[in-house]
N, C-alpha and C positions, 0 to 999 in steps of 0.2 A: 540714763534710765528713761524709758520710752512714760510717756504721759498715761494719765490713764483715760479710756475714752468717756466713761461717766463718774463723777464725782458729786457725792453729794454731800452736803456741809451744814452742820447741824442744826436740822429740818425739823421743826417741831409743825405739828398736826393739832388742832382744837378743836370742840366742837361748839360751833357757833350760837353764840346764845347762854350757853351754861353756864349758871351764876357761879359753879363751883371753879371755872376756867380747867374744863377736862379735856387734857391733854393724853391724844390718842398715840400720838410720834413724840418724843420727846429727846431734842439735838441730838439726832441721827447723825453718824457721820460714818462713810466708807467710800469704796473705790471700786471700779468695776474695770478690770486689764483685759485691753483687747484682745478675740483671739479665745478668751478665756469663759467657761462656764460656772458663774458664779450662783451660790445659793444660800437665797433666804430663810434663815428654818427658825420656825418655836414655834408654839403652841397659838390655839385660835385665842383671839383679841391681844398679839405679842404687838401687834402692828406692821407687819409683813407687808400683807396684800396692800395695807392702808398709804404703806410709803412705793410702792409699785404703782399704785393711783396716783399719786403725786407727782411718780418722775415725770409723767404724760401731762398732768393739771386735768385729771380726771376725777376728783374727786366730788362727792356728793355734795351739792348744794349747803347742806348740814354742816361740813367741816368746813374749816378754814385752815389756810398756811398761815402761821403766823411769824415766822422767821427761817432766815436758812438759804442756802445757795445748793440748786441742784444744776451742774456745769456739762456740756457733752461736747466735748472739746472746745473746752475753754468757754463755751458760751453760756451765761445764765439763761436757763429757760426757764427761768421766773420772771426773768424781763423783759419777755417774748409779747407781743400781743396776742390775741385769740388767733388771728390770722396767722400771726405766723407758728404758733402752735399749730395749727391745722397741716400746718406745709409742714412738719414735723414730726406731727404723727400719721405711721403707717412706710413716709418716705425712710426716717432715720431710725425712727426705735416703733416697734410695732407690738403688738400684745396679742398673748394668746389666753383667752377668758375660761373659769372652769367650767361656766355651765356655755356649751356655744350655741344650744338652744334658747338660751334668752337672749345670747350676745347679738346673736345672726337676728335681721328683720324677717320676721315671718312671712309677712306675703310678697316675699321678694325669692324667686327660684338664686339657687346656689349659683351660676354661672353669672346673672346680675348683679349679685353681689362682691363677686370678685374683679369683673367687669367695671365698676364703678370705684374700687381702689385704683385699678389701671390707669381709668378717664382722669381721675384729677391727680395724679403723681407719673405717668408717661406722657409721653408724645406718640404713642402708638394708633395706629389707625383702627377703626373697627375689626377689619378683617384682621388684621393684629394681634389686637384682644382677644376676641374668640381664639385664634393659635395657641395665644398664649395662657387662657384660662385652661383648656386642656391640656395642655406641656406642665403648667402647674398642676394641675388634678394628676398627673402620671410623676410628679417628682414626690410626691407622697403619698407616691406607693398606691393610688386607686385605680383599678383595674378595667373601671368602665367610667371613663372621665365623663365622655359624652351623656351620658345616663344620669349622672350623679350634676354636672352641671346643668339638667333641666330640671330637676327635684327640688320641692323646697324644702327647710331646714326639719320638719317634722318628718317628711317620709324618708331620711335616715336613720342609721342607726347611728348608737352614741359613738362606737368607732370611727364612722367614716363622716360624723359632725365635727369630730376633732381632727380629722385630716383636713377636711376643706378649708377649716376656721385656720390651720397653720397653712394651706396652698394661699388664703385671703390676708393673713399677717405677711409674708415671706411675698407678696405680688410685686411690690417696690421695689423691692432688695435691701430693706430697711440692716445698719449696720450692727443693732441691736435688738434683739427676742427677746421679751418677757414673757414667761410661759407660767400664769397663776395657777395651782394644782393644777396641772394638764392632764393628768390623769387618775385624781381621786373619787370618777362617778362612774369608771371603766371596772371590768373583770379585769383579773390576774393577767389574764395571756395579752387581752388589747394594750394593759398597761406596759408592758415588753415590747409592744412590737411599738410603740410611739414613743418609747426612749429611744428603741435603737433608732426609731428617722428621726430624732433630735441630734442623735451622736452624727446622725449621716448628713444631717444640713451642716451642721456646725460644720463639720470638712467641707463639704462639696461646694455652700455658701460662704463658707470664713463667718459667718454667724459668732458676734459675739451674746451670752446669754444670762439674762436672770432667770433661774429655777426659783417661785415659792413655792415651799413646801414642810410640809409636817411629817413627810416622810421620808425618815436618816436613810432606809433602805438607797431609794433612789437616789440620794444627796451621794454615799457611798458611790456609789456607780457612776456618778457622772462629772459629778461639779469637781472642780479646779480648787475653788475658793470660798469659804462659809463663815456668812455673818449673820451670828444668832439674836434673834430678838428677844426676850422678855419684860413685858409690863410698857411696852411702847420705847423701852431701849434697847441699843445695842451692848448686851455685855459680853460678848467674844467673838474675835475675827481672826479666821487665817486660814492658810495653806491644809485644804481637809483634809489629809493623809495625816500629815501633823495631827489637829483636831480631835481626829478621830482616836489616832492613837494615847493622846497625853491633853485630856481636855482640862482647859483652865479654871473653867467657872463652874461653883459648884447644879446650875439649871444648866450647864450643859451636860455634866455627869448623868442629872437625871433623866433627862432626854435619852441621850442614850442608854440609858438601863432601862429605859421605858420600851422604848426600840425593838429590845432585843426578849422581851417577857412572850 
């Protein structure tokens, strides 16, 4: 049985300082199979996004890890230094942010900023970069790269801010996508057309992927594999066809009946 490429082992979350010791993750544990689009779902403050921050060591000054192994093939990247987190993030598992307007530097034009994942995770030449910021801006699907790579993150629209923020994650060839509600500040139609380039990288990139999300619709349609959070645990993981059809826990019943109102 093939390894799985990320494994996390049971990761609890605190937030620092609280007399009460409030525990936001609490011994998390699942797997994430290459190849495979897996997804995080429940409800806001389940602890989702909060353990999606973690896999990175991005989390807020405020919280702390307090125990736990999160492994990507085979290596703790708990025991990583900052530097080498850094050679880390963006090259092997890269993140796609809900809001890309706060994510993205504002007075930085969109082709700089893509530009600048390039510089420190390629060997590419400048004249490189620039080739390949537009070869990226046209793999998701933007129709006037050059345009859009002189623009800063405010004079897009929210569509083609969540395009650039995934041509800026996917610049490295990172082997793993986290994609936190990628499309919960989008209209109906934008949010269709950036699952389907999610379903289209996963192929075309071999993308393996964390979906978070609160919304079963999209979990439905995409993901492989679903582990439900509530109250900062994990209580049910598996195969979402399964899941969805014969779910075990009774907050996953209501999730889906919620779902479906």
């Amino acid at each position: 049985m093939e390894a799985p490429l990320l494994s996390v082992e049971h990761l609890t979350v605190s937030v620092q300082g609280d007399p009460t010791g409030k525990e936001l993750v609490k011994e998390v544990s699942f797997q994430i199979s290459t190849g495979k689009i897996s997804a995080l779902v429940g409800g806001s403050g389940s602890g989702k996004t909060t353990t999606g921050l973690a896999i990175l060591r991005l989390l807020s000054p405020a919280l702390r890890m307090d125990s736990g192994q999160i492994r990507l093939n085979g290596v703790n990247l708990l025991s990583l230094t900052e530097e080498g987190m850094r050679r880390i993030r963006g090259k092997q598992i890269s993140m796609v942010f809900q809001e890309p307007l706060n994510a993205f530097n504002p007075v930085l034009r969109i082709g700089a900023q893509i530009a600048e994942m390039l510089q420190v995770h390629t060997d590419l030449s400048a004249s490189q970069r620039r080739a390949r910021i537009l070869e990226l801006l046209k793999i998701v699907e933007i129709n006037d790269p050059l345009r859009v790579a002189s623009q800063y993150p405010h004079q897009l629209s929210g569509g083609l801010r969540q395009r650039a923020m995934i041509a800026q994650a996917i610049a490295a060839k990172p082997r793993l996508l986290i994609a936190d509600e990628p499309t919960s500040n989008l209209d109906v139609t934008i949010q269709a057309r950036i699952m389907e380039l999610f379903r289209k990288l996963r192929t075309e990139l071999e993308l393996t992927m964390i979906l978070i999300t609160h919304d079963l619709g999209l979990v439905r349609e995409l993901a492989d594999e679903v582990v439900v959070f509530c109250g900062g645990k994990v209580v049910e993981k598996g195969f979402s066809k399964e899941l969805f059809d014969h779910p075990g826990h009774p907050y996953t019943r209501q999730l889906l009946e919620a779902s479906l109102l």
